[in-house]
C-alpha positions as CSV (number, residue, x, y, z in Angstrom):
1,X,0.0,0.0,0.0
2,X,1.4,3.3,-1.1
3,X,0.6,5.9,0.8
4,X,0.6,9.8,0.1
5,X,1.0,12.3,3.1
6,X,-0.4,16.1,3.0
7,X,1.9,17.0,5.3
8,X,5.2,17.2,2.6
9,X,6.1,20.5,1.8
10,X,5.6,20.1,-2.4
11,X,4.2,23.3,-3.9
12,X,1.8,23.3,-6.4
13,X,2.2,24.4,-9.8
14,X,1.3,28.0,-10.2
15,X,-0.9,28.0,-13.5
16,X,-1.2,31.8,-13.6
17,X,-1.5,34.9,-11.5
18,X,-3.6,33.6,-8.8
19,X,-3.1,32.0,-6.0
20,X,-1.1,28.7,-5.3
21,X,-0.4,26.6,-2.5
22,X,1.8,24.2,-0.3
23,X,0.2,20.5,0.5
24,X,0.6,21.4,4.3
25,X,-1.2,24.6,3.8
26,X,-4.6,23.2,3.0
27,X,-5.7,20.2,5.3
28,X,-4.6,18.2,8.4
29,X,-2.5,15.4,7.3
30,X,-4.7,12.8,5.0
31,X,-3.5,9.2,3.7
32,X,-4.6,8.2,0.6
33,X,-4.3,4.5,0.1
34,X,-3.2,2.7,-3.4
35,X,-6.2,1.2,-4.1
36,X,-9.9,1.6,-3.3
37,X,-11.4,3.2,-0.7
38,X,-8.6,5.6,0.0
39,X,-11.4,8.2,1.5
40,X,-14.6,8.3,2.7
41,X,-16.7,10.2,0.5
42,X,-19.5,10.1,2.6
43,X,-17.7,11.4,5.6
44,X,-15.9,13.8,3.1
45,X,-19.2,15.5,1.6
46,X,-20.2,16.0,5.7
47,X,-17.1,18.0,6.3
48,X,-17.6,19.7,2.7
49,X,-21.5,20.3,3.9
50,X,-20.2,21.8,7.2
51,X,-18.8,25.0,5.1
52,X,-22.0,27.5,4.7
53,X,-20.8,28.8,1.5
54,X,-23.4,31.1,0.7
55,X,-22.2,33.2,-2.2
56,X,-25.1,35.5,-1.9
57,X,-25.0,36.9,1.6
58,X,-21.1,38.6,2.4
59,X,-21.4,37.5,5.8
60,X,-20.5,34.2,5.1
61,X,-17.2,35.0,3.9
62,X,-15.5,32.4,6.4
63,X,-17.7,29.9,5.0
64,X,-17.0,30.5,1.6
65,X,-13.4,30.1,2.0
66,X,-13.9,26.7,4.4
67,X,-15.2,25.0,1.3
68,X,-12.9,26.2,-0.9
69,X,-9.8,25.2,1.3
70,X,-11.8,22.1,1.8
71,X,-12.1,21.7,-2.0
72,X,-8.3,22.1,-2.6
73,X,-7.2,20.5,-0.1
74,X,-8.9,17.4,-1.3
75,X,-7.9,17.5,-4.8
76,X,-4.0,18.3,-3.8
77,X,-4.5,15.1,-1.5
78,X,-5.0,13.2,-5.1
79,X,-2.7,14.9,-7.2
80,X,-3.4,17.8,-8.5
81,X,-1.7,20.6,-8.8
82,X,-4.1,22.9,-7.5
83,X,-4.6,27.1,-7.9
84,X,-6.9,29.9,-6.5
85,X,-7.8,32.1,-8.9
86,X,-8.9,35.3,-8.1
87,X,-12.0,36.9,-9.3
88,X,-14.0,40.0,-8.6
89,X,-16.5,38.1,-6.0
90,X,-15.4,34.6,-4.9
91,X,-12.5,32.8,-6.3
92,X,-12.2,29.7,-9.0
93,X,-10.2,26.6,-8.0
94,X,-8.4,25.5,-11.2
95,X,-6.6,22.1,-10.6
96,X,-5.4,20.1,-13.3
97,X,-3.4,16.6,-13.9
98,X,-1.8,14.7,-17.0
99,X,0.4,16.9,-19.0
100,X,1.1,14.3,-21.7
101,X,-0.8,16.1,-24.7
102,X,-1.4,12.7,-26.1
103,X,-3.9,11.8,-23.7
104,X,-7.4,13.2,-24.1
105,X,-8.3,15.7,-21.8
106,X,-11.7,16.3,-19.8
107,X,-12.7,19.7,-17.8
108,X,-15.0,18.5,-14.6
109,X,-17.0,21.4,-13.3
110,X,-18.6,22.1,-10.0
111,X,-20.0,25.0,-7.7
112,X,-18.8,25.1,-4.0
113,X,-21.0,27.3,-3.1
114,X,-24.3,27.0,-1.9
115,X,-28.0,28.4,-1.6
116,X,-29.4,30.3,1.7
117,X,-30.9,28.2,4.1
118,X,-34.2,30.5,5.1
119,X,-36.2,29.4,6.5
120,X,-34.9,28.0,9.1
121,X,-37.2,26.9,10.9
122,X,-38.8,24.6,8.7
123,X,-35.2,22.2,8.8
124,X,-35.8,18.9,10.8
125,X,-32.4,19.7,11.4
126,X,-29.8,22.3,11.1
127,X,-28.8,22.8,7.3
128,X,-24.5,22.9,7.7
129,X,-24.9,19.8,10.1
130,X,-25.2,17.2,8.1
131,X,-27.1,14.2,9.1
132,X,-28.1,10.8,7.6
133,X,-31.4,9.7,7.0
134,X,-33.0,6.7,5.5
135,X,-30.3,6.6,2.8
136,X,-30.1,10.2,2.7
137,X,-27.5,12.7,3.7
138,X,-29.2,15.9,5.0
139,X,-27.5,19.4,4.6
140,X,-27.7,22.9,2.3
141,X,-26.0,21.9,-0.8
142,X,-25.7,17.9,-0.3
143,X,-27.6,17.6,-3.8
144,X,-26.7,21.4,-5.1
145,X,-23.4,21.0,-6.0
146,X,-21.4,19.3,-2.9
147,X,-22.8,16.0,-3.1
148,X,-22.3,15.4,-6.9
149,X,-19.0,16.9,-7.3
150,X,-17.4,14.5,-4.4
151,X,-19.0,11.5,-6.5
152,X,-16.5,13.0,-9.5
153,X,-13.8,13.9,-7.5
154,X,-14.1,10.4,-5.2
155,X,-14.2,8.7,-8.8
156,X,-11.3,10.3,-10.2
157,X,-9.4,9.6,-7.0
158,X,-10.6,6.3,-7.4
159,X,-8.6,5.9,-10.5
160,X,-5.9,7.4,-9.1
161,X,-5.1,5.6,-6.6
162,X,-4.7,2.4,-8.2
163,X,-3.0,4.1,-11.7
164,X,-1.0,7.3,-11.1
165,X,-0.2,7.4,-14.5
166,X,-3.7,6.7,-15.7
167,X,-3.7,8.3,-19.3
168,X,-6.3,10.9,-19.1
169,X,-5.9,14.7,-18.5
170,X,-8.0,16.2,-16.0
171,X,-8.9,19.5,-15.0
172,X,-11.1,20.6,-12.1
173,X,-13.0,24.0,-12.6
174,X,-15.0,25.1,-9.5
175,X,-16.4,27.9,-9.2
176,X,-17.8,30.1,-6.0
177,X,-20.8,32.0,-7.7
178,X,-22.9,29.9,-8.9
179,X,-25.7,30.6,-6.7
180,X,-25.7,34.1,-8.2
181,X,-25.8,33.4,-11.4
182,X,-22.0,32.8,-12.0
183,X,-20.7,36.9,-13.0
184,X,-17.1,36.3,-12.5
185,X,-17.3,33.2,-14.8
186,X,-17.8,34.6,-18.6
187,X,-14.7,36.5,-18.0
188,X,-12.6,33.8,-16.1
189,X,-13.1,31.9,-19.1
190,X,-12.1,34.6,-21.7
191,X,-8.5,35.5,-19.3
192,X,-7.4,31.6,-19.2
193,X,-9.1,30.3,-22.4
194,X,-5.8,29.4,-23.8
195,X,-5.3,27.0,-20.6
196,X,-8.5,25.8,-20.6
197,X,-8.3,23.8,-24.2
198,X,-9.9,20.3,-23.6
199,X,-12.2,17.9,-25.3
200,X,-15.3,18.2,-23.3
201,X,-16.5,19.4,-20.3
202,X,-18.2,16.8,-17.7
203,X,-20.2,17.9,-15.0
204,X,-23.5,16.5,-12.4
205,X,-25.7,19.6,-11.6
206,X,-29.2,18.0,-13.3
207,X,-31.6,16.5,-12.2
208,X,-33.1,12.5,-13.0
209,X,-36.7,11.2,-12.3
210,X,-36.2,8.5,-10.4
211,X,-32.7,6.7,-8.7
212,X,-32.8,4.1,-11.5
213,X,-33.4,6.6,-14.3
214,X,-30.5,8.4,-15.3
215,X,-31.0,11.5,-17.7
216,X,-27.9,13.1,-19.6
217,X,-29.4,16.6,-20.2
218,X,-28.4,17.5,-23.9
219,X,-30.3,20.8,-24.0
220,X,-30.9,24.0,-21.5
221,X,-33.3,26.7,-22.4
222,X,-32.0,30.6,-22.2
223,X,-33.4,32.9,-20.4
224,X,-34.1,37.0,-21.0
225,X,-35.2,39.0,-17.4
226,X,-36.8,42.0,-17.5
227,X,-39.4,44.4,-15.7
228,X,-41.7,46.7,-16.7
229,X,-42.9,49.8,-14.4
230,X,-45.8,51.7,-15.2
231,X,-46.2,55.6,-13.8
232,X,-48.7,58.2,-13.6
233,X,-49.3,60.8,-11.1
234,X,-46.2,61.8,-8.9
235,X,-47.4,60.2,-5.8
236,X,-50.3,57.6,-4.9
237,X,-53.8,59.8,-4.9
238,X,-57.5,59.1,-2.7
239,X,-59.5,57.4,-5.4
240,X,-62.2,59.1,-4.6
241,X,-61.1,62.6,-5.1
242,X,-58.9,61.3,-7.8
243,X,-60.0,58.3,-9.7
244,X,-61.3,58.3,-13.2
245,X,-59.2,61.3,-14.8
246,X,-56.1,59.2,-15.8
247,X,-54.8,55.8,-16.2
248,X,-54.4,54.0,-13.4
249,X,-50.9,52.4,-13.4
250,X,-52.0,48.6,-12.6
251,X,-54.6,49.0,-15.3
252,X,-51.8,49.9,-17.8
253,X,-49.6,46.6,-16.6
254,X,-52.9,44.5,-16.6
255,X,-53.7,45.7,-20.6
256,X,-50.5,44.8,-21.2
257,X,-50.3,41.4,-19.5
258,X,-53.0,40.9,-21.4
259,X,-51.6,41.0,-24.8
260,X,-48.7,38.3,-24.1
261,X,-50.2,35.2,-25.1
262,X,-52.7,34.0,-27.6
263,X,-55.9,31.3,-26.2
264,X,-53.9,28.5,-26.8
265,X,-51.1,29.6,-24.5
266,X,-48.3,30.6,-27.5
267,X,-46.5,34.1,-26.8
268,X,-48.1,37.4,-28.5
269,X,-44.8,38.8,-29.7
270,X,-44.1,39.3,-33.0
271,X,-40.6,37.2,-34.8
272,X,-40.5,35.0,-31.4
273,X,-41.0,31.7,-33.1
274,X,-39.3,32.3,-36.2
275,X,-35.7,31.2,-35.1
276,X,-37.2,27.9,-33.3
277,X,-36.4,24.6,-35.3
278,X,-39.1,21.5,-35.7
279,X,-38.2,18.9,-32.5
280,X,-36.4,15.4,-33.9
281,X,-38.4,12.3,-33.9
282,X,-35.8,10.7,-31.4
283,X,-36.0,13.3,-28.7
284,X,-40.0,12.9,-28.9
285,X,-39.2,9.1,-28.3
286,X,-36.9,9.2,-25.7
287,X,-39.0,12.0,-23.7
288,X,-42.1,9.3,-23.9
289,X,-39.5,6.4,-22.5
290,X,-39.6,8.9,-19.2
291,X,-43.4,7.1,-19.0
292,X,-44.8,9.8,-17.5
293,X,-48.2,10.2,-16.4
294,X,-50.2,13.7,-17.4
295,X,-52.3,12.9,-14.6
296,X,-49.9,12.5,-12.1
297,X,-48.0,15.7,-12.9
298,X,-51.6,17.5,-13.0
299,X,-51.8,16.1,-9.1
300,X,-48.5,16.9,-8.7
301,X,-48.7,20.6,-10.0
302,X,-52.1,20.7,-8.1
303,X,-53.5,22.5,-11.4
304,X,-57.2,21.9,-13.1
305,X,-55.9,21.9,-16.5
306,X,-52.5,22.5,-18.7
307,X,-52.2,25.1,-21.0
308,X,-50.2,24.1,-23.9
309,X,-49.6,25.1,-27.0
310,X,-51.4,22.5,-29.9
311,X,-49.3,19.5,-30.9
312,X,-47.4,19.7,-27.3
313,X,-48.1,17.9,-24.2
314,X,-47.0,19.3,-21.3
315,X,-43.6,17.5,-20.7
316,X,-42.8,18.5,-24.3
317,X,-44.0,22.2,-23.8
318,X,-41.3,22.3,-20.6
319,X,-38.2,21.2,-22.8
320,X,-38.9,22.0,-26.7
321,X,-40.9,25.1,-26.5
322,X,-39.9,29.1,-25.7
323,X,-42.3,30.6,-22.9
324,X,-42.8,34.3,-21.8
325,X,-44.0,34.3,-17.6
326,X,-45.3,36.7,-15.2
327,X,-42.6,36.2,-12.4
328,X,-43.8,39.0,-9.9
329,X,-46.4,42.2,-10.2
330,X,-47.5,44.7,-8.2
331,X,-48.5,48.6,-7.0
332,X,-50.8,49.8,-4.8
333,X,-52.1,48.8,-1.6
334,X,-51.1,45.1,-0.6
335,X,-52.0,45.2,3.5
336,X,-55.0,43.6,5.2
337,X,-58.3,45.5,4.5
338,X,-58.6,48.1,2.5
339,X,-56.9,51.5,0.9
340,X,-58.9,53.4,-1.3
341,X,-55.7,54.8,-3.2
342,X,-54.6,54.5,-7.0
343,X,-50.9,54.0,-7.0
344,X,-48.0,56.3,-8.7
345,X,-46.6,53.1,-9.8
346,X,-46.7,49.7,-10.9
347,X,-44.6,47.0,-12.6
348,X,-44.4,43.6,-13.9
349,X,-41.3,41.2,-13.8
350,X,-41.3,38.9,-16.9
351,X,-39.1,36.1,-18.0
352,X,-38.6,34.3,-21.5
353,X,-37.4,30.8,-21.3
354,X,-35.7,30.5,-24.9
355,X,-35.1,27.3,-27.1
356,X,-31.7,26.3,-29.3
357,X,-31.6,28.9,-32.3
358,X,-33.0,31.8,-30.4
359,X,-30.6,35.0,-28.9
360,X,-31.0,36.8,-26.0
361,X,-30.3,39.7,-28.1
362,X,-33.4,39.3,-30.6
363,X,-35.6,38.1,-28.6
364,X,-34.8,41.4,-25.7
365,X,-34.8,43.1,-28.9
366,X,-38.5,41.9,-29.8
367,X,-39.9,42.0,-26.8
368,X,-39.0,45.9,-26.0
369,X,-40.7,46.8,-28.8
370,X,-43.7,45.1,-28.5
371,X,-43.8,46.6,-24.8
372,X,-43.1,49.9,-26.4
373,X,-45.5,49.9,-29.0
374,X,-48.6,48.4,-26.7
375,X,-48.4,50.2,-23.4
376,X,-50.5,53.2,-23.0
377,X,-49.3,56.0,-24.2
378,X,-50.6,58.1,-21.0
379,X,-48.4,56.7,-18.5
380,X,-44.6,56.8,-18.3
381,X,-42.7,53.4,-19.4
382,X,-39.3,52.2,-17.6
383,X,-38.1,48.9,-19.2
384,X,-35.5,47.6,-16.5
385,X,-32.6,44.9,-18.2
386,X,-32.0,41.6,-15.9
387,X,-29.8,39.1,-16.6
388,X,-29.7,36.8,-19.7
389,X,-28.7,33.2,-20.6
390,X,-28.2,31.8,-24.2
391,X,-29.7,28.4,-25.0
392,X,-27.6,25.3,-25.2
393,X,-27.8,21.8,-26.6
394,X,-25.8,18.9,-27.8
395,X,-26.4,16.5,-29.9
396,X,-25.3,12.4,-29.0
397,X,-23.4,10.6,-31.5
398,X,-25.8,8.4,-34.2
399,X,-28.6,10.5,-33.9
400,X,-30.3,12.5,-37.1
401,X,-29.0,15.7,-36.0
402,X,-25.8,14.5,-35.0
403,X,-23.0,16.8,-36.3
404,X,-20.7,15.5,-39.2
405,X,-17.9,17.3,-37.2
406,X,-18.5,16.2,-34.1
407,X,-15.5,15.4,-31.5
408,X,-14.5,12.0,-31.6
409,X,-13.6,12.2,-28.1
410,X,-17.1,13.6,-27.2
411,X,-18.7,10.9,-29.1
412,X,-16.7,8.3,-27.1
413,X,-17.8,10.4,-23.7
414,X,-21.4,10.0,-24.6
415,X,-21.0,6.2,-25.5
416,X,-19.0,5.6,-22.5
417,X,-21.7,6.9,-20.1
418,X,-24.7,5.0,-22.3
419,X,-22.4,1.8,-21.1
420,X,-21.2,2.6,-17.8
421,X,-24.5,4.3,-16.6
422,X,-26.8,1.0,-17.9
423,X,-24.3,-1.5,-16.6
424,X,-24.3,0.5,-13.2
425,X,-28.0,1.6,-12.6
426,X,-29.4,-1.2,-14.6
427,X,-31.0,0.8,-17.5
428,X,-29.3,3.1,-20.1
429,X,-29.7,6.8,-20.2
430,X,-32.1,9.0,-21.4
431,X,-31.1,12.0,-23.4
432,X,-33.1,15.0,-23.0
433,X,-33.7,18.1,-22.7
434,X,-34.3,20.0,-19.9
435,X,-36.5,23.3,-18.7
436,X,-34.3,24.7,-16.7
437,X,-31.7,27.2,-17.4
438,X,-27.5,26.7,-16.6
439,X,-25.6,29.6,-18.5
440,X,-22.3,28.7,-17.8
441,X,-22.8,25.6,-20.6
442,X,-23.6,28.3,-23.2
443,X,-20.8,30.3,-22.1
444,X,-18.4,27.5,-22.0
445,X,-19.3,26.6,-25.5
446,X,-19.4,30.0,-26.4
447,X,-15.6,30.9,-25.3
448,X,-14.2,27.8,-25.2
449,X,-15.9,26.0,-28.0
450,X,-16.4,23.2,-25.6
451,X,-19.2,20.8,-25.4
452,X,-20.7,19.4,-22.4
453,X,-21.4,15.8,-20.9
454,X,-24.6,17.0,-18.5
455,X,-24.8,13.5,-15.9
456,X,-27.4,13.7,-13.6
457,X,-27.8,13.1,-10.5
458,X,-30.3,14.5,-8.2
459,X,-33.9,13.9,-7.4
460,X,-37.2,15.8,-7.3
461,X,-37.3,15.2,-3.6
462,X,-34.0,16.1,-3.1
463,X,-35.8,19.7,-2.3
464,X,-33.0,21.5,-3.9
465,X,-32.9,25.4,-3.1
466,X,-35.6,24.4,0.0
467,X,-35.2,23.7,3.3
468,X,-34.5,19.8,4.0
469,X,-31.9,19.5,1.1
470,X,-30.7,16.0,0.6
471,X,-28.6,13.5,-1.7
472,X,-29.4,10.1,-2.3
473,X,-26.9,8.1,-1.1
474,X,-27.2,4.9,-2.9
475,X,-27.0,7.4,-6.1
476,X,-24.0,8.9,-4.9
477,X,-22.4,5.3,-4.8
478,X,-23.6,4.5,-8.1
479,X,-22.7,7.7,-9.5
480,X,-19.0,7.0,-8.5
481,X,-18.7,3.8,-10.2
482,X,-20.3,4.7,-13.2
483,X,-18.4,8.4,-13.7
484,X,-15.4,5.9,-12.9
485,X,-15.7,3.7,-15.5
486,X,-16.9,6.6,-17.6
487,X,-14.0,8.0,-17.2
488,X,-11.7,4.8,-17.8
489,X,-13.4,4.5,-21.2
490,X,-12.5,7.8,-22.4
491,X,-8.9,7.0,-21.7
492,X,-8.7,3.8,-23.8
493,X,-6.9,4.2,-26.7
């Protein structure tokens, strides 16, 4: 047994400005056995979960850097040469192994940081002390992002430990912001692109249906954020002494609501379809493998009826289709009782969930002017920019739509995980698309041309981004072996 000790005084390689450090600087001294279970990943992701890395609240700085020592530390007890980079929030950790160019080369992404844990009062127990559960490990960010990062970094020290030399580059990239929507990120990339060249990227934040259904996500909606604010008179006014001489603000919004959608629930906004393409037979086929009931999700939603575009049902709306949605509105009086007062102002908050072909930029484009052109004209308009994300997806090897130039490495990622992934969980993959939005794949591909391997790995009741978080831990153990022999198979040669 070979056994590797945190406590020598090696430096890491420095990659770039940033920061780098010494073995002994990171962790207590850690043995790492040759050959398998050289940690305990469980006991690992408690110690990871212990960190409260909130990103989004500044007094949790301590606990953002706990999880990023944490992080480090882990990785240089494997290996890797491991750096800090610096951004304008929270830092990066870059750590990379394998410099023999012959080898293929893999980025692994991840997020250490997590979401807040209000309200606390409705944990069974408190959300950075982790506690096991019916197969489950309880904490903030056990399935959002800790938990399925240490199944990839467990299976990559997996193979490690029993082949130092194993023939595969690897390159960690976790970030801190995340949970935030991930601002330092777009330039991070663009700075250290030219270290960043690889074959694919690999990564587990999506979700699967069940524990013996694994989904590879192949396509993420976009998003475009906006608001709308309505004004009329300088300050709220008695509706009584006031009322019917100009256009109430709400009414204005409300018109305008109004005009959004058409009775069978497609968007009112001129040029918003005309970039989407026609779905592929296969992904209508492998979205009706899922075997999902309408019913069910009807009970599940607690809704009397969907509201679906024709030629769509409901789980093909939520993947293949672009949506606008009323996220927030409001003015006036919102207490108890009553307030007879017409507001000075009132707004709208709108999101557009956007499909592969569509931009951010014509679609914001399309949507300002129909707001323009159908709000009164006897109130005053404010059109407020939020963020944006640009559509993603990837297509698996021996499909229809399959690139002729696709990666041969890539292709051998996606066939690896078909094999690994039914061998391990019993039943082959699906490959779909999902609802959601995760802009850091589009701006990976975008900067570093770089497709994406989407694994998934957490469960609708794994109450992600709600109190009682959890992570499956029989999926966790699967998910090891399987990202492990993943992994192996993209080495073979």
């Amino acid at each position: 047994m070979r056994t590797i000790s945190l406590a020598s005084e090696l430096p890491t390689r420095n990659l770039a400005s940033g920061v780098s450090f010494k073995k002994s600087e990171l962790e207590p001294t850690q043995s790492v056995s040759h050959g398998v279970g050289m940690f305990d990943p469980v006991e690992k992701l408690k110690e990871f979960i212990r960190h409260p890395s909130i990103s989004a609240d500044p007094t949790y700085k301590e606990g953002m850097r706990g999880a990023r020592e944490f992080v480090a530390g882990l990785l240089t007890s494997i290996g890797f040469a491991v750096e800090v980079v610096p951004t304008a929030l929270h830092p990066i950790i870059v750590a990379k192994r394998g410099d023999n160019p012959a080898w293929p080369h893999v980025i692994i992404y991840g997020h250490y940081d997590v979401q807040p844990a209000d309200p606390l009062n409705l944990w069974q127990t408190p959300p950075f002390d982790p506690q096991i559960r019916e197969g489950r490990i309880f904490g903030r960010g056990a399935a959002d992002n800790k938990g399925p990062l240490m199944t990839h970094i467990t299976a990559v020290g997996n193979l490690l430990s029993k082949e130092p030399n194993f023939p595969l580059r690897i390159t960690f990239m976790i970030e801190g912001e995340e949970e935030i929507g991930s601002p330092s990120f777009p330039l991070f990339l663009e700075q250290h692109h030219s270290r960043l060249k690889a074959d694919f990227v690999y990564l587990s934040d999506t979700g699967i249906p069940r524990p013996d259904q694994v989904v590879i996500t192949c396509g993420l909606r976009g998003l475009v954020l906006f608001d709308v604010v309505a004004t009329s008179a300088k300050s709220d006014v008695h509706s009584g002494m006031h009322g019917g001489v100009f256009k109430n603000p709400i009414q204005a919004i409300a018109e305008l609501c109004a005009t959004f959608h058409t009775a069978d629930g497609r968007v009112n906004v001129p040029g918003f379809y005309d970039d989407v393409l026609e779905v592929e037979p296969w992904e209508r086929e492998e979205l009706a493998k899922m075997g999902q009931s309408e019913e069910q999700y009807k009970r599940f939603l607690g809704v009397p009826a969907f509201y679906v575009p024709k030629g769509y049902s409901p789980f093909e709306a939520i993947r293949f289709l672009p949506t606008l949605e009323f996220n927030g509105i409001g003015g006036g009086y919102q207490g108890e009782g009553t307030k007879t007062v017409i507001p000075s102002k009132a707004f709208v908050k709108i999101s557009c969930r956007l499909v592969p072909n569509q931009t951010p930029e014509k679609i914001r484009k399309l949507l300002y002017q129909t707001v323009r052109d159908r709000m009164a004209k006897d109130v005053e308009l404010e059109i407020v920019d939020q963020h944006e994300g640009t559509p993603y997806v990837v297509v698996p090897p021996d499909r229809s739509n399959t690139p002729k130039d696709q990666s041969p490495i890539l292709a051998r990622a996606f066939r690896a995980a078909d094999a690994a992934i039914a061998d391990v969980f019993g039943k082959p993959p699906l490959y779909l698309r999902e609802g959601g939005s995760v802009p850091i794949i589009a701006d990976i591909k975008r900067v570093l041309g770089l497709d994406s391997v989407l694994f998934g790995l957490f469960l609708p009741e794994d109450n992600l981004h709600a109190p009682n978080e959890s992570f499956n831990l029989e999926v966790m153990e699967k998910g090891i072996r399987a990202s492990e022999k993943i992994l192996r198979s993209i080495a073979a040669t």
